[in-house]
NULOMI-258585 format. One record per residue: residue number from 1; residue in one letter; x, y, z of N, C-alpha, C, O in turn. Coordinates in nm, 3 decimals. Atoms other than C-alpha are relative to their C-alpha. Example, Ala and Ser with C-alpha at 12.3 -4.5 7.8 and 13.67 -1.06 7.14 Angstrom:
% NULOMI-258585
PT seq type     nxx     nyy     nzz    caxx    cayy    cazz     cxx     cyy     czz     oxx     oyy     ozz
PT   1    A   0.089  -0.119   0.000   1.230  -0.450   0.780   0.090   0.120   0.000   0.194   0.118   0.066
PT   2    S  -0.082  -0.119  -0.006   1.367  -0.106   0.714  -0.077   0.109   0.073  -0.026   0.220   0.090
END
This chain:
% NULOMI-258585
PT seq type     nxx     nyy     nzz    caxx    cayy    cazz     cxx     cyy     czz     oxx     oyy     ozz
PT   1    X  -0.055   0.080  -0.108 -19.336   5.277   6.889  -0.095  -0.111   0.037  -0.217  -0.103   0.022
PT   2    X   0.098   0.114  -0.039 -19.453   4.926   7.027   0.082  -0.070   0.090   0.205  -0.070   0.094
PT   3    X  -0.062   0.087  -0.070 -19.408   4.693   7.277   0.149  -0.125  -0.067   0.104  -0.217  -0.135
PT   4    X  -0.074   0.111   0.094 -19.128   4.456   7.122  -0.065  -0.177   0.047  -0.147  -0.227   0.124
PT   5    X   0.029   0.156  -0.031 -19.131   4.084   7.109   0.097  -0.058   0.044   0.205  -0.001   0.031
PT   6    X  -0.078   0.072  -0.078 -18.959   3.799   7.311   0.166   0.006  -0.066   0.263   0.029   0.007
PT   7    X  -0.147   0.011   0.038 -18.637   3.776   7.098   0.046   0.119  -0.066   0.157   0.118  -0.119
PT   8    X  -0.049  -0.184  -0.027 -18.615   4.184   7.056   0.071   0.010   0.097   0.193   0.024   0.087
PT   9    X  -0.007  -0.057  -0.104 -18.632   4.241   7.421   0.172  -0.085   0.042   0.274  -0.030   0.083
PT  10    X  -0.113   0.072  -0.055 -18.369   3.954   7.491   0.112  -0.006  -0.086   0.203  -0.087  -0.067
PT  11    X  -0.150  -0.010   0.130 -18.106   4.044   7.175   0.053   0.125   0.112   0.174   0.143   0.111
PT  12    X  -0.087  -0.088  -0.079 -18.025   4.323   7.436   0.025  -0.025   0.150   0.052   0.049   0.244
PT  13    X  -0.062   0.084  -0.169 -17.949   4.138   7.747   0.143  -0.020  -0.036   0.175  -0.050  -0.151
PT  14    X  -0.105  -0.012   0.008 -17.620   4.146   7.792   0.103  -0.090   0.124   0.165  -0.044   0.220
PT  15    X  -0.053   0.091  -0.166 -17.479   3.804   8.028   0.151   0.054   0.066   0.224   0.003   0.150
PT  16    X  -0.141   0.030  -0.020 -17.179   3.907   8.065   0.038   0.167   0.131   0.144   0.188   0.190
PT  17    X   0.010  -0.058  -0.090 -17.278   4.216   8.292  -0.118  -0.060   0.097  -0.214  -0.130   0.065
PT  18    X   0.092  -0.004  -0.089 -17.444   4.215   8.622  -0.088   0.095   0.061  -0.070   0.211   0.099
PT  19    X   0.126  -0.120  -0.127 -17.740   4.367   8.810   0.031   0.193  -0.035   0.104   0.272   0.024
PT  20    X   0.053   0.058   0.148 -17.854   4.522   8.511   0.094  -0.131  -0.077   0.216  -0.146  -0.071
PT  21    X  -0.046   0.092   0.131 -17.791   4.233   8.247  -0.012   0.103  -0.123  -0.056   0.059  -0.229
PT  22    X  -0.006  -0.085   0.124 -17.765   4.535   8.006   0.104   0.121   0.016   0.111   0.170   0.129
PT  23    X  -0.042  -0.124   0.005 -17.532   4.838   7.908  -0.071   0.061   0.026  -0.190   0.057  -0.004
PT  24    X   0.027  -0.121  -0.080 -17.575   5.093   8.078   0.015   0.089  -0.044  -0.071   0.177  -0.034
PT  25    X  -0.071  -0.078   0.113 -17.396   5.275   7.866  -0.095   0.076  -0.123  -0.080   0.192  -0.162
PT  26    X   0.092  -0.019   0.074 -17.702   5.253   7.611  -0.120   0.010   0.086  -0.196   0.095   0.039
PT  27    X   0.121   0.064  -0.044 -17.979   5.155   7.828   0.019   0.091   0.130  -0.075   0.068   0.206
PT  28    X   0.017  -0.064  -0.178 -17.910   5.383   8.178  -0.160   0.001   0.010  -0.257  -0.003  -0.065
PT  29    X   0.135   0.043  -0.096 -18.166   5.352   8.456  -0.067  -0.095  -0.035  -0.187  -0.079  -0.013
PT  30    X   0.061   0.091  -0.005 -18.255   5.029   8.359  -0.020  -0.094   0.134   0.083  -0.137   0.184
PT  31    X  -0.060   0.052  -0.093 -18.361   4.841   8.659   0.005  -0.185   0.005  -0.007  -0.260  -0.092
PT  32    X  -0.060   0.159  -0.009 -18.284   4.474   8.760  -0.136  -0.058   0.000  -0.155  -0.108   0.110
PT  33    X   0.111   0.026  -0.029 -18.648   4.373   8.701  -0.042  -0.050  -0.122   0.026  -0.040  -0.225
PT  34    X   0.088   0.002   0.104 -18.905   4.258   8.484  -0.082   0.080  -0.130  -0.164   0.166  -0.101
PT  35    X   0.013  -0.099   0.141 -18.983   4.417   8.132  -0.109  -0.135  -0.066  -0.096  -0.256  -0.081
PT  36    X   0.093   0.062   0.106 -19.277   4.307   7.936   0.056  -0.024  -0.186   0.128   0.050  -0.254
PT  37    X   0.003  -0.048   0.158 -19.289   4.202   7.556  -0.182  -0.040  -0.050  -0.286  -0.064   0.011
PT  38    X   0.179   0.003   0.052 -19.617   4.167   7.339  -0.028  -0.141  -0.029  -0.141  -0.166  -0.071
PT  39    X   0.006   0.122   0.054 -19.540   3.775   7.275  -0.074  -0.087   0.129  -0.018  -0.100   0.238
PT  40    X   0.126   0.083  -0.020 -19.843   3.563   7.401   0.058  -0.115   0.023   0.127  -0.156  -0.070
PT  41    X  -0.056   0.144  -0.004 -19.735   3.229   7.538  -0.053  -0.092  -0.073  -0.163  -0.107  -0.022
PT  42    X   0.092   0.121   0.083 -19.873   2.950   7.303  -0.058  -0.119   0.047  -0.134  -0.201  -0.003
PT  43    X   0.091   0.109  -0.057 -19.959   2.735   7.533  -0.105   0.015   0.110  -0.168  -0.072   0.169
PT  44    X   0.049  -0.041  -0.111 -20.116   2.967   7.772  -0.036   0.163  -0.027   0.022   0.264   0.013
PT  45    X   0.098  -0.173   0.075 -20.352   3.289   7.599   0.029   0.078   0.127   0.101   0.176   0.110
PT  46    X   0.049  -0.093  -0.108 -20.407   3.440   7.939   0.196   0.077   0.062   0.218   0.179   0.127
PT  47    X  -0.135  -0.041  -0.038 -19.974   3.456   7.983   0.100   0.049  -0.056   0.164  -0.040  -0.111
PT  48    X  -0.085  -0.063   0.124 -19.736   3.688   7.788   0.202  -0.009   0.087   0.251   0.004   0.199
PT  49    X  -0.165   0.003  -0.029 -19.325   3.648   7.774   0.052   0.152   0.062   0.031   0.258   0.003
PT  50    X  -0.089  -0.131  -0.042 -19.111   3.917   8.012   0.142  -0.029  -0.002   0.171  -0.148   0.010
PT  51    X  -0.178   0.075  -0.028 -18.713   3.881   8.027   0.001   0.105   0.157  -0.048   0.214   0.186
PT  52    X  -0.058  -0.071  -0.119 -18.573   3.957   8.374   0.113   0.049  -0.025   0.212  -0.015  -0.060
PT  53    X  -0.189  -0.052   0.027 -18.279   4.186   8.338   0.052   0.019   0.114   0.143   0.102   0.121
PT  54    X  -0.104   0.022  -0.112 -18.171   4.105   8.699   0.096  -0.049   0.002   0.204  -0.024   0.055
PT  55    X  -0.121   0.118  -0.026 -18.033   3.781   8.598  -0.043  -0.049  -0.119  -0.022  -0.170  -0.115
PT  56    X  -0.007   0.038   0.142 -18.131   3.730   8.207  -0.099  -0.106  -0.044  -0.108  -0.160  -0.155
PT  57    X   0.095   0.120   0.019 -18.410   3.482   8.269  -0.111   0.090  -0.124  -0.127   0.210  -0.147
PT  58    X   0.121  -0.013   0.104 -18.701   3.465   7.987  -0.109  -0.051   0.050  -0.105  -0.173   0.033
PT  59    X   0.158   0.123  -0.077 -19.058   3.321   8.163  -0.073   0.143  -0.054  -0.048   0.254  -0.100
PT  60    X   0.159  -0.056  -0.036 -19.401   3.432   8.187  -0.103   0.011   0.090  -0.160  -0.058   0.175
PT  61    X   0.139  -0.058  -0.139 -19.648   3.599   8.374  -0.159   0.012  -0.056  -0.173  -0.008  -0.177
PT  62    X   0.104  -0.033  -0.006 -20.003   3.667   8.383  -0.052   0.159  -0.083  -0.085   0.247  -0.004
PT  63    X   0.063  -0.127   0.050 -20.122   3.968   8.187  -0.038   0.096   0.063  -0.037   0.210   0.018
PT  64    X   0.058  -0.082  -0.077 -20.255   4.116   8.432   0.057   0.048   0.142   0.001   0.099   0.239
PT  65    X  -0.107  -0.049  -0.066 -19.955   4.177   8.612   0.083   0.067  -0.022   0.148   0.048  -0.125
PT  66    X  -0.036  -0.133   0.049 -19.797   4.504   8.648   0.176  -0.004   0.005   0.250  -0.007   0.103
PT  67    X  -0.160   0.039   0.008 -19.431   4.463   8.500   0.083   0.147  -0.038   0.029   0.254  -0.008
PT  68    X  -0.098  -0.170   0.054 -19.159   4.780   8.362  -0.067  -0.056  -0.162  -0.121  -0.159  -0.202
PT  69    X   0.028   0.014   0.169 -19.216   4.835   7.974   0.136   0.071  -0.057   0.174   0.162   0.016
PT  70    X  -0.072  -0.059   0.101 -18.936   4.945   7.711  -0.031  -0.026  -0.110  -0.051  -0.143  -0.143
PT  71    X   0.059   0.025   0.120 -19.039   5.015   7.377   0.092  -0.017  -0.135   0.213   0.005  -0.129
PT  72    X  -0.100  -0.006   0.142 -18.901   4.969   6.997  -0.097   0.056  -0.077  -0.214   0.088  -0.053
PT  73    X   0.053  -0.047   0.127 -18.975   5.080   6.685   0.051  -0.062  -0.124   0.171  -0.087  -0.112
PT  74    X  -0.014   0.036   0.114 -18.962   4.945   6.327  -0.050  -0.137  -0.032  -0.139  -0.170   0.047
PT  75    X   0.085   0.110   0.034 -19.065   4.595   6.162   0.045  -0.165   0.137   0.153  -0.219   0.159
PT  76    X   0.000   0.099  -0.118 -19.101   4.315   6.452   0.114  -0.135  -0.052   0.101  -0.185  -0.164
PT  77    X  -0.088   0.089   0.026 -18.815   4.055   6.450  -0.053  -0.125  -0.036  -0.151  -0.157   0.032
PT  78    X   0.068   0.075   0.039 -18.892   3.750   6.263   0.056  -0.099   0.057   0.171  -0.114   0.096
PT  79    X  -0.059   0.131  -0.020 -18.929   3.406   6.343   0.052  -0.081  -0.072   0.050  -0.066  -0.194
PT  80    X  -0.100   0.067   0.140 -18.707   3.134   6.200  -0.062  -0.029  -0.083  -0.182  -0.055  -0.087
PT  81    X   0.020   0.022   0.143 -18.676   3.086   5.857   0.034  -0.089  -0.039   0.105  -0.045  -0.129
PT  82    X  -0.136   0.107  -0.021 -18.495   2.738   5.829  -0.079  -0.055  -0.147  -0.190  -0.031  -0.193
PT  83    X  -0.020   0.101   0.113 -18.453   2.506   5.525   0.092  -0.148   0.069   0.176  -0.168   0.157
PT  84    X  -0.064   0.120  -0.074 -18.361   2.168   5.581   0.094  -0.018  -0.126   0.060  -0.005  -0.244
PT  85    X  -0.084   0.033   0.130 -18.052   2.082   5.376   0.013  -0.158  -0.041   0.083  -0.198  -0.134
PT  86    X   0.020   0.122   0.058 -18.112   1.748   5.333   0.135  -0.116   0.043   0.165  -0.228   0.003
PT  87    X  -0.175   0.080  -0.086 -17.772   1.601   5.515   0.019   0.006   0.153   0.134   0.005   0.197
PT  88    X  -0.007  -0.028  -0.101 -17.862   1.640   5.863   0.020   0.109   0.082   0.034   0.098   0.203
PT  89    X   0.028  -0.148  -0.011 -17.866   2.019   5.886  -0.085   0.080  -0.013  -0.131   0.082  -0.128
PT  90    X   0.082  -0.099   0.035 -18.077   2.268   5.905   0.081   0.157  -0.009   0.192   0.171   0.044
PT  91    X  -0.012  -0.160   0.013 -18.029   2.663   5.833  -0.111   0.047  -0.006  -0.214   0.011  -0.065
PT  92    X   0.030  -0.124  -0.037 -18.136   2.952   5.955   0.001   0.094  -0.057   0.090   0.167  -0.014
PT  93    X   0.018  -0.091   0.065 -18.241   3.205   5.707   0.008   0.163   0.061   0.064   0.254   0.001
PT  94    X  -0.037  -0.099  -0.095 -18.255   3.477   5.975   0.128   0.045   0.057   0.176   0.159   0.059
PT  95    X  -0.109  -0.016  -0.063 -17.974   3.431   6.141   0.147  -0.027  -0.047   0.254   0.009   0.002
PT  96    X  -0.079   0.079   0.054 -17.784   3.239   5.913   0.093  -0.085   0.045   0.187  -0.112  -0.030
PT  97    X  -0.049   0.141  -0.036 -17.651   2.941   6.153  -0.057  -0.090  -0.044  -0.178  -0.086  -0.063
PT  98    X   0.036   0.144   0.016 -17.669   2.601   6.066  -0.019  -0.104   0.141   0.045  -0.093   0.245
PT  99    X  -0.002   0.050  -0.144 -17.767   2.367   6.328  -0.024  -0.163  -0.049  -0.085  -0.195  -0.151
PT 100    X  -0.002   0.143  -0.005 -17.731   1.974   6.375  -0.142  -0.016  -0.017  -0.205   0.069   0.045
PT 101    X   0.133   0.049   0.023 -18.084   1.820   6.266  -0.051  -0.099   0.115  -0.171  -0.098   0.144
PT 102    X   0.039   0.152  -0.102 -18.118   1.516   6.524   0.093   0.057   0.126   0.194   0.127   0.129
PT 103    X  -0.026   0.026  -0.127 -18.073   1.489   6.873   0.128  -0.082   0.070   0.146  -0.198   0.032
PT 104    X  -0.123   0.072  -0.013 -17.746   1.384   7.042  -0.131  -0.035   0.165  -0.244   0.006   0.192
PT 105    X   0.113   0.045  -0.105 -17.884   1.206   7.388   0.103   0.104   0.124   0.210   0.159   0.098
PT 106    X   0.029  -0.073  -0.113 -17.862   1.384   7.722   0.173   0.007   0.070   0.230  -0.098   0.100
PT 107    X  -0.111   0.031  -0.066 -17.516   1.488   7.876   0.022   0.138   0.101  -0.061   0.228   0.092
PT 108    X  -0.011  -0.117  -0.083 -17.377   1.756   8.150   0.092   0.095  -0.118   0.131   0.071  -0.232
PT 109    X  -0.024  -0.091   0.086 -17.250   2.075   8.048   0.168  -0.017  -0.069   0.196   0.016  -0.185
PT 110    X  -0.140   0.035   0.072 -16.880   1.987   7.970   0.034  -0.120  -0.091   0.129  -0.119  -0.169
PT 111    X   0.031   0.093   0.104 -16.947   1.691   7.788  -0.089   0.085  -0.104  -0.051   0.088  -0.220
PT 112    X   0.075  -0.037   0.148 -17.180   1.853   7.557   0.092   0.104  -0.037   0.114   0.080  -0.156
PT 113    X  -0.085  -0.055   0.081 -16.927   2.127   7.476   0.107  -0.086  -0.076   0.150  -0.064  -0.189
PT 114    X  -0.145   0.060   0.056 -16.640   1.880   7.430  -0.090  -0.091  -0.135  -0.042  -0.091  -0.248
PT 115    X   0.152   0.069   0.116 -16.980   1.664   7.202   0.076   0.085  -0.164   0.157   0.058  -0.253
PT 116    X  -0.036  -0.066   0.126 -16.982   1.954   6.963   0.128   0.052  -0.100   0.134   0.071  -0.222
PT 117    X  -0.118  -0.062   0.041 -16.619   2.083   6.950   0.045  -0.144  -0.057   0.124  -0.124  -0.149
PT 118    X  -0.026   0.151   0.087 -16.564   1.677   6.823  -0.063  -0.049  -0.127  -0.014  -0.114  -0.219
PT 119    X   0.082   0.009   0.137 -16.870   1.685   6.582   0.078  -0.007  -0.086   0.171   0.073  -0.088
PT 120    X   0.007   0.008   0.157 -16.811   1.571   6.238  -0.113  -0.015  -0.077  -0.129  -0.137  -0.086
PT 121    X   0.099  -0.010   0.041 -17.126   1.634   6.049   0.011   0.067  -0.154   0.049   0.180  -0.185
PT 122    X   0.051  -0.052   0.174 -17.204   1.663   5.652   0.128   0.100  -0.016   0.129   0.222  -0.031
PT 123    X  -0.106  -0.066   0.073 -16.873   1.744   5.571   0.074   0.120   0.113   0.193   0.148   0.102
PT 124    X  -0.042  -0.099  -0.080 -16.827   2.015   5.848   0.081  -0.072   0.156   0.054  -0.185   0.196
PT 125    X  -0.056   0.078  -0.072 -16.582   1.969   6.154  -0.006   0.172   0.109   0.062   0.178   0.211
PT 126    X  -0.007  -0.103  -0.078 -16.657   2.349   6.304  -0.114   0.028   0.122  -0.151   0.132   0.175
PT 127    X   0.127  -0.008  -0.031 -16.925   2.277   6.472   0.042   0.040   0.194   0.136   0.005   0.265
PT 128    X  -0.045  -0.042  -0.215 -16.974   2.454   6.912  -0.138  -0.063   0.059  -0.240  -0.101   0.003
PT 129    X   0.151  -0.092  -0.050 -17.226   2.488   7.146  -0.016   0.120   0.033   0.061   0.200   0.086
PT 130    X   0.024  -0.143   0.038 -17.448   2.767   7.083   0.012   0.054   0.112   0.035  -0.011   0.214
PT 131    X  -0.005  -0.099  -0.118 -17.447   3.054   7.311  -0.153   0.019   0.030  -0.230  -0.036  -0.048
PT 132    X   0.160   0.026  -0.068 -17.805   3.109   7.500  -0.089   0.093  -0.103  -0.203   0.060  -0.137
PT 133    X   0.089  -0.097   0.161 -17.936   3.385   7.204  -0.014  -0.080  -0.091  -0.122  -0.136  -0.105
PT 134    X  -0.015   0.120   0.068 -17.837   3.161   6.964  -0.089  -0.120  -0.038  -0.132  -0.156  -0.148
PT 135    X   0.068   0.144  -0.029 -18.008   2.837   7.100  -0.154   0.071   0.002  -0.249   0.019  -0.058
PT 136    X   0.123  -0.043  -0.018 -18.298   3.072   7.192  -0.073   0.011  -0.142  -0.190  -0.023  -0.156
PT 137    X   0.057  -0.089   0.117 -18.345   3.225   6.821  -0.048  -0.130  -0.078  -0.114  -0.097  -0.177
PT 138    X   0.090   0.092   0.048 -18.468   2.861   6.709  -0.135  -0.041   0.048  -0.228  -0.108   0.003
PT 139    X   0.153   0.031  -0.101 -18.729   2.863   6.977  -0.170   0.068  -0.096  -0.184   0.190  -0.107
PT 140    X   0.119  -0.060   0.068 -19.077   2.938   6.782  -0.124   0.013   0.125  -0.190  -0.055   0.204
PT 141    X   0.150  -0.048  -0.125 -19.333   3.117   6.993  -0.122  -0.035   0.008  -0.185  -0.060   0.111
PT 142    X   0.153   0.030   0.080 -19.643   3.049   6.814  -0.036  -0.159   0.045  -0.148  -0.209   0.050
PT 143    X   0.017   0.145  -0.025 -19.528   2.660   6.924   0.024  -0.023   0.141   0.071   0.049   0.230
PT 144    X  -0.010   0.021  -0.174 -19.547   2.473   7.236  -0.020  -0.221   0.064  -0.111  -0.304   0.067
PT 145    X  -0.039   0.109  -0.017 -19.428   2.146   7.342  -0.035  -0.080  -0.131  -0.123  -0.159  -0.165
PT 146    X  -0.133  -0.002  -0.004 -19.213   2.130   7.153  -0.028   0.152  -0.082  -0.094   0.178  -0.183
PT 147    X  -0.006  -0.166   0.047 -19.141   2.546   7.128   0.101  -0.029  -0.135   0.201   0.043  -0.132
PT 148    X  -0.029  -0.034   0.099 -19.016   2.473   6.793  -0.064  -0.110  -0.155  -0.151  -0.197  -0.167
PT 149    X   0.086   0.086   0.173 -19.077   2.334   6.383   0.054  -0.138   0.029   0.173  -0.166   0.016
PT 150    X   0.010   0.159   0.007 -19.118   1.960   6.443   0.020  -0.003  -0.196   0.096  -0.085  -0.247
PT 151    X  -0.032   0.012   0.141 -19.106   1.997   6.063   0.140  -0.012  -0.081   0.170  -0.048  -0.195
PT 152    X  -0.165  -0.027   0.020 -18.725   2.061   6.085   0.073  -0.103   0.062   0.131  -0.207   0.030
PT 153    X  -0.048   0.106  -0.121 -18.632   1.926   6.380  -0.110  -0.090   0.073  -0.191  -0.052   0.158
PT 154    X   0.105   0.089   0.027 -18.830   1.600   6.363   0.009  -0.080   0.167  -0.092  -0.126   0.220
PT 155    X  -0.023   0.070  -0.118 -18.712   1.447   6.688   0.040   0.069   0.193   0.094   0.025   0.295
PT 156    X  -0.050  -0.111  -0.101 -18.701   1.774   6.928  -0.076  -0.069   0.123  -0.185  -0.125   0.128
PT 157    X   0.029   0.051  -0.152 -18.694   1.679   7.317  -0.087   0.132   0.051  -0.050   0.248   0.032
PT 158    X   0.040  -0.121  -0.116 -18.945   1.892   7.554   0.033  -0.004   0.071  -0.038  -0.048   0.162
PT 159    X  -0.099   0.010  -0.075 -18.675   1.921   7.731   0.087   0.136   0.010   0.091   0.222  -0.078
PT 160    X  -0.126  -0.086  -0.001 -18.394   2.146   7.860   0.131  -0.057  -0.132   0.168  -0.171  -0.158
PT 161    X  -0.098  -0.001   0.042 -18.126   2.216   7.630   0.113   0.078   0.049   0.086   0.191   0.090
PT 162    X  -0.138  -0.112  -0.030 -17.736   2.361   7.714   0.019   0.091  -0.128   0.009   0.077  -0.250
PT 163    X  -0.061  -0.123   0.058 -17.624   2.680   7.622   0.142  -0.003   0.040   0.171  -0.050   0.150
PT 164    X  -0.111  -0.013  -0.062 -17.267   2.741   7.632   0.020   0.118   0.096   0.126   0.125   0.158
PT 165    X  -0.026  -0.108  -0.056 -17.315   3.059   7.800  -0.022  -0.028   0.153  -0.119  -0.096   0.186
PT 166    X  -0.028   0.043  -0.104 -17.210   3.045   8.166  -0.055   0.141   0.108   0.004   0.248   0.101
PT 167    X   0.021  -0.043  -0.095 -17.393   3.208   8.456   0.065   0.139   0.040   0.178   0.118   0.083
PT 168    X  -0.116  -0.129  -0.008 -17.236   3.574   8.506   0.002   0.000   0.183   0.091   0.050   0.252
PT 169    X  -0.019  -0.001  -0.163 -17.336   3.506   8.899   0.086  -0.102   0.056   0.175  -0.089   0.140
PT 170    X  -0.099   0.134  -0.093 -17.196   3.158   8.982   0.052  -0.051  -0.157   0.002  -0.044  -0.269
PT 171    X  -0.062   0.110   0.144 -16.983   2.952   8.726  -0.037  -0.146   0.012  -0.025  -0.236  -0.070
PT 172    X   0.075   0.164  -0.008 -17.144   2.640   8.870  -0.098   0.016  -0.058  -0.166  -0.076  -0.012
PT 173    X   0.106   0.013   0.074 -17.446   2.723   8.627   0.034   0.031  -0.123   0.150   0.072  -0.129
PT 174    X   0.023  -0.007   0.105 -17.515   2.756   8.258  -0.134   0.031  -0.011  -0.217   0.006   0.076
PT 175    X   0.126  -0.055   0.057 -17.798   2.900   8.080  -0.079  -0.115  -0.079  -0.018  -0.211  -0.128
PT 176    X   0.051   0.156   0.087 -18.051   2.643   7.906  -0.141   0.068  -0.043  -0.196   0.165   0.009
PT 177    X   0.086  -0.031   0.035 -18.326   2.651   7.701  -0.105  -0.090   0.014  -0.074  -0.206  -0.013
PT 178    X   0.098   0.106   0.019 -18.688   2.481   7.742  -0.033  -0.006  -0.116  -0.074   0.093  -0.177
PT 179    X   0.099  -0.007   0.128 -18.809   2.339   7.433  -0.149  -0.076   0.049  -0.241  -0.122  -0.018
PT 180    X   0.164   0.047   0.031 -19.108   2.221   7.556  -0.074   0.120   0.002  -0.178   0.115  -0.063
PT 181    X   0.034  -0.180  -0.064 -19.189   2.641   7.687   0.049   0.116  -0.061  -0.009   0.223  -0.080
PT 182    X  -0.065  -0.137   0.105 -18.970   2.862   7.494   0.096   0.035   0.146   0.181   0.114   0.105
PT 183    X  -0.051  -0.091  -0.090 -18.802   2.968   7.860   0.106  -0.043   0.020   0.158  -0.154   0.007
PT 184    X  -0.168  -0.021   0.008 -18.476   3.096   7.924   0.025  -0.059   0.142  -0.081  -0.062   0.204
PT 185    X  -0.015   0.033  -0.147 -18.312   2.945   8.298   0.165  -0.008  -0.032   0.252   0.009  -0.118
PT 186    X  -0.175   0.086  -0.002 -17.998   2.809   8.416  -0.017  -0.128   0.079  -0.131  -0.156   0.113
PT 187    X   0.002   0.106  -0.022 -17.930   2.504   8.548   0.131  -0.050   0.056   0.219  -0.029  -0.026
PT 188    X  -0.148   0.042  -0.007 -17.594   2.338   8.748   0.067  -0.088  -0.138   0.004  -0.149  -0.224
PT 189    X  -0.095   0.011   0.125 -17.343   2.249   8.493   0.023  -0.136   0.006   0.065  -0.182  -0.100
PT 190    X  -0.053   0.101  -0.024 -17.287   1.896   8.657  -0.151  -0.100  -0.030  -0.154  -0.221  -0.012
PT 191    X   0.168   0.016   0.009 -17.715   1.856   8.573   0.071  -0.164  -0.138   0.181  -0.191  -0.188
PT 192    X  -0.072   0.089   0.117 -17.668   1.559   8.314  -0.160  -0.025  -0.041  -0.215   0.026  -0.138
PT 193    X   0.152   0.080   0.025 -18.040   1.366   8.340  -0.071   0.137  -0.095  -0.077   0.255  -0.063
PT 194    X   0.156  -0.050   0.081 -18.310   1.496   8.058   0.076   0.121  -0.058   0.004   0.212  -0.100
PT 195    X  -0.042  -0.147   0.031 -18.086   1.778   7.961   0.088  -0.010  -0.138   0.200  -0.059  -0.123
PT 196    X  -0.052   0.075   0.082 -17.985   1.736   7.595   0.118   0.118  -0.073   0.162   0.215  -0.012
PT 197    X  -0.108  -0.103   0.100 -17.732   1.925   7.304  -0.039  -0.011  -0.124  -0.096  -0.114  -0.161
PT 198    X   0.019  -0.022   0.149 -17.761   2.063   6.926   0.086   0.100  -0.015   0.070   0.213   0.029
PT 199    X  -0.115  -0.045   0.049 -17.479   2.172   6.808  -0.019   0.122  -0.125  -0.113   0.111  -0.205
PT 200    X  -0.003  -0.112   0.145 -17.415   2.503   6.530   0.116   0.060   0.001   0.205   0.078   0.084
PT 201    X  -0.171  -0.049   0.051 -17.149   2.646   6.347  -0.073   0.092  -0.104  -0.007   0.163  -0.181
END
C-alpha cells in the first residue's frame, strides 16, 4: 500500500454527488474533507497536492499539515504519454483522447462549449469540451507554469481553462483547470476574461 498520486486520488471523485464527492457505496465514511496524495508541487518542494472531497477541488498545502489519508495499491498512474500527430493534434497514449494542439482565445463557458461542438479540425468534426478529469489528465505535475509539455502544446496559456463539467452545488459555476498550477477550481460560467478552451474528442 502507498499514498496515491494527484490523478489516482481525483479519478475517484465523483461531481455529480454531493457532500462526499464520492460513492459511498464504495468509499463509506468518507468525509467531506481533505485527503492527501504523495505528488510534490513543482513549483513549490515544501507543498504536496490534496483533493477536497467536500466540493472536488485539487490545491495544495504545506506538508506539514495534518490532512485524512486513503491509500492504493499497485503501479502509480502515469503521466501523459502524447505524440503529436503532426495536423494540429495531439494524443494521449494513456488515455487515448486526442486534443486540439493550439489555443482557441479566451471565451465564457457557453461559448466555449458551442467553440468545440462547431470545431472542424484535421479531418474530424466530433470534437466537445472535455469534462474536468479529462482536461486535468493533461496537466503534468513534474511542470509548472505552464503545468504541462510545452513540447506538445507549444502555445499553452498559464491560465484557467473550462471544463464542461458543471458545479454539482450551483449551476452558475463550472470546474476549470490552472495550467499555470495544475489546480482544480470552479469559476462563474459568465467568467469570459483570461479563461481559455482545448477542445477533445
Amino acid at each position: 500500500w502507498r499514498l496515491p498520486v494527484k490523478k489516482e486520488l481525483m479519478s475517484i471523485i465523483n461531481y455529480r454527488t454531493p457532500y462526499p464527492v464520492i460513492n459511498e457505496t464504495f468509499f463509506f465514511n468518507t468525509l467531506s474533507w481533505d485527503y492527501w496524495t504523495t505528488t510534490t508541487s513543482a513549483g513549490y518542494q515544501s507543498l504536496a497536492w490534496h483533493v477536497d472531497f467536500g466540493i472536488g477541488l485539487v490545491k495544495r498545502s504545506d506538508k506539514l499539515d495534518e490532512l485524512y489519508v486513503r491509500c492504493a495499491r499497485g503501479e502509480p498512474q502515469q503521466t501523459p504519454n502524447l505524440t503529436d500527430n503532426g495536423n494540429g493534434t495531439v494524443t494521449d497514449n494513456v488515455t487515448g483522447l486526442i486534443w486540439q494542439q493550439f489555443e482557441e482565445d479566451y471565451k465564457d463557458w457557453e461559448s466555449a462549449i458551442t467553440y468545440c461542438q462547431e470545431l472542424s479540425l484535421s479531418g474530424y468534426s466530433d470534437w466537445r469540451l472535455p469534462n474536468i478529469k479529462e482536461l486535468e489528465s493533461i496537466v503534468n505535475d513534474t511542470k509548472y507554469i505552464p503545468a504541462l509539455d510545452i513540447n506538445y502544446f507549444p502555445y499553452a496559456q498559464t491560465s484557467d481553462y473550462w471544463s464542461s463539467t458543471t458545479d454539482i452545488y450551483s449551476s452558475l459555476y463550472a470546474l476549470r483547470v490552472d495550467f499555470g498550477s495544475g489546480t482544480v477550481g470552479v469559476l462563474y460560467k459568465t467568467v469570459m476574461s483570461d479563461v481559455y478552451v482545448r477542445c477533445v474528442r
